[in-house]
KEKE-567236 format. One record per residue (C-alpha): residue number from 1; x, y, z. Coordinates in Angstrom, 2 decimals. Layout:
BEGIN
<n NUM, xx X, yy Y, zz Z>
...
# end
This chain:
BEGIN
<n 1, xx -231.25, yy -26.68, zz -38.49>
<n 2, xx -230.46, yy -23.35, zz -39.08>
<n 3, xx -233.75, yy -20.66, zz -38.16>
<n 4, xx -235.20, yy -19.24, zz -41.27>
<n 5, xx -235.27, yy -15.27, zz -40.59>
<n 6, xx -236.90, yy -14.48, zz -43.80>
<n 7, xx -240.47, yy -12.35, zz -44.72>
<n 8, xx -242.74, yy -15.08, zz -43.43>
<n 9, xx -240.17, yy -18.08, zz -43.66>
<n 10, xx -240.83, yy -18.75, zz -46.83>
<n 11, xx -237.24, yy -20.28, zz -47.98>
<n 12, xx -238.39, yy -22.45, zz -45.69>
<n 13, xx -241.74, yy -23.14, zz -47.09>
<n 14, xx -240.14, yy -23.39, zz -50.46>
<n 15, xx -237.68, yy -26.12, zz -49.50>
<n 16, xx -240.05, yy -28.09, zz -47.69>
<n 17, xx -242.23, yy -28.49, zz -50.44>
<n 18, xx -238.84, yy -29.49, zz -52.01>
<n 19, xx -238.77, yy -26.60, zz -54.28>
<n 20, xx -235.57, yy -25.02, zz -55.07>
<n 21, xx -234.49, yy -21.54, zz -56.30>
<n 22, xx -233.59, yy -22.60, zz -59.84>
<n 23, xx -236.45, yy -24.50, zz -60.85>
<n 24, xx -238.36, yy -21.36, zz -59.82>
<n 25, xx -236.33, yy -19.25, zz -61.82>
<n 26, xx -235.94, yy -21.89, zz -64.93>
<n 27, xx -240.25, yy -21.57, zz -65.06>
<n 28, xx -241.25, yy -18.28, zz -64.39>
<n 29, xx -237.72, yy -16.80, zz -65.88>
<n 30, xx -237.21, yy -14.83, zz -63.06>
<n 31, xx -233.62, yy -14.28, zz -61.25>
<n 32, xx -232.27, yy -16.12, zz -58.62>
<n 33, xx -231.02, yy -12.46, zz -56.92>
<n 34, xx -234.94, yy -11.43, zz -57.12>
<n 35, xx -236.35, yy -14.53, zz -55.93>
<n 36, xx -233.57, yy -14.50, zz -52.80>
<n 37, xx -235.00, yy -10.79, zz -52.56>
<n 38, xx -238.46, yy -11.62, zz -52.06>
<n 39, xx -237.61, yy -14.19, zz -49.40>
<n 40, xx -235.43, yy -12.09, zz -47.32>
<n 41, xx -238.60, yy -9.41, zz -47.74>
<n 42, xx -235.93, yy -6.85, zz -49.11>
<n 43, xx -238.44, yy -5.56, zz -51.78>
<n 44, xx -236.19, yy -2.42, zz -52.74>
<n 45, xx -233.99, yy -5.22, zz -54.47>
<n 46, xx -237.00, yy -5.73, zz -57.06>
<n 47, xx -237.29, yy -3.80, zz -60.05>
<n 48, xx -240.14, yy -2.30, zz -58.89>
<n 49, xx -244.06, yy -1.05, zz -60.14>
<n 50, xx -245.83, yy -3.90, zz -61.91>
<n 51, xx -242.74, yy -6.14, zz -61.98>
<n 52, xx -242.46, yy -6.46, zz -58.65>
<n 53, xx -246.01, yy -7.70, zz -57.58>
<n 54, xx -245.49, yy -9.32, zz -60.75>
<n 55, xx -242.50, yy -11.62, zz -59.45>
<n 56, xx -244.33, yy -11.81, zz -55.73>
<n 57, xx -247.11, yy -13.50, zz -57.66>
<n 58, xx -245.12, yy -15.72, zz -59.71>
<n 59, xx -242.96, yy -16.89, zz -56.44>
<n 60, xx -246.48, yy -17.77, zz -54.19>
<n 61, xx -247.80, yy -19.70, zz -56.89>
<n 62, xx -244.45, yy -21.58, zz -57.63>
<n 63, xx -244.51, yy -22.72, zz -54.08>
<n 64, xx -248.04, yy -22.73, zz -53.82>
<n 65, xx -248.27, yy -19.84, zz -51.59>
<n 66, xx -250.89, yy -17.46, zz -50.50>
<n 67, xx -249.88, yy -14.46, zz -52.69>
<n 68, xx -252.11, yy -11.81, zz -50.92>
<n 69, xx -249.78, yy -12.37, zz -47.59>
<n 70, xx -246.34, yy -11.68, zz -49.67>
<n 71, xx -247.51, yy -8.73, zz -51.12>
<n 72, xx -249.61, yy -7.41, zz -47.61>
<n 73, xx -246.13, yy -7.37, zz -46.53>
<n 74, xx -244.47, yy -5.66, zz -49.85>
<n 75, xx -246.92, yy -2.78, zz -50.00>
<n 76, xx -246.35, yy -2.64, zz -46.07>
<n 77, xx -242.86, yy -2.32, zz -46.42>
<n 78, xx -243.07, yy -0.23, zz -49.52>
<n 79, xx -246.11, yy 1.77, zz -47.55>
<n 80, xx -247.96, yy 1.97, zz -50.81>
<n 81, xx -251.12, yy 0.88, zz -49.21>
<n 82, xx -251.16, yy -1.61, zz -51.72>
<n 83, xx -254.59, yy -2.44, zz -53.96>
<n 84, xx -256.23, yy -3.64, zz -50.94>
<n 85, xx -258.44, yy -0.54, zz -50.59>
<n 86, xx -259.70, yy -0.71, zz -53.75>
<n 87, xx -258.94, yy 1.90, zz -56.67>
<n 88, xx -255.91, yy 3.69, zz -55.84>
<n 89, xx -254.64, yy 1.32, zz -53.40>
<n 90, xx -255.45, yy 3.86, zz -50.20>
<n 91, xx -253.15, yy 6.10, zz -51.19>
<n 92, xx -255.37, yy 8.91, zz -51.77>
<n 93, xx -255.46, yy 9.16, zz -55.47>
<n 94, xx -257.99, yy 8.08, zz -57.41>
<n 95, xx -257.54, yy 4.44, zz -59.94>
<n 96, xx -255.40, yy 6.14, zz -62.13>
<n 97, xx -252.84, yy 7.52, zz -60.01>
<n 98, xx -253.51, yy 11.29, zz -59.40>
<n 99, xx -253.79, yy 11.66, zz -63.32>
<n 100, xx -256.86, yy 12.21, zz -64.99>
<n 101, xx -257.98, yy 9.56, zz -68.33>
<n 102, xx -257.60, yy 11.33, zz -71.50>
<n 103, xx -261.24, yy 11.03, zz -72.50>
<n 104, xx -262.13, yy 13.65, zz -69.45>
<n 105, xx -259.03, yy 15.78, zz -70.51>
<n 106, xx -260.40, yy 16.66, zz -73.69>
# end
């Protein structure tokens, strides 16, 4: 069998849950090229922002994944920090992203 060197092996998860790329992408309408992107961990393939933790999501739950240790490893990758230190992911900007709301603007 050939050794699965994808972002936490999960083509192989996928197919041994007997899951295959198509009915992923038939149900959550995503494409095949971003789902193969996500399982090789090659993130900058994604369309990025909010789609791409969008389609992470979508892909753990289609193969009943752990989504919080695909997208540890995108906002590693992407060294975002991620939303796992709260508002502003870590980053050092505050929850909206070094921009102020309008209602203290005015």
């Amino acid at each position: 069998m050939k050794e699965d060197n994808s972002l936490l092996a999960l083509s192989t998860i996928r197919k041994n849950r007997g899951i295959s790329l198509q009915q992923i992408a038939d149900s959550t309408k995503i494409s095949i090229r971003s789902l193969e992107a996500i399982e090789r961990g090659e993130f900058q393939k994604l369309p990025g922002g909010i789609y791409s933790t969008s389609y992470i999501r979508q892909y753990a739950r289609a193969i009943d994944y752990d989504e919080s240790a695909i997208l540890a490893a995108y906002f590693q990758k992407s060294g975002t920090g991620g939303g796992a230190a709260g508002p502003g992911g870590g980053n050092g900007k505050d929850m909206f992203g070094g921009f102020r709301p309008a209602s203290t603007i005015i």
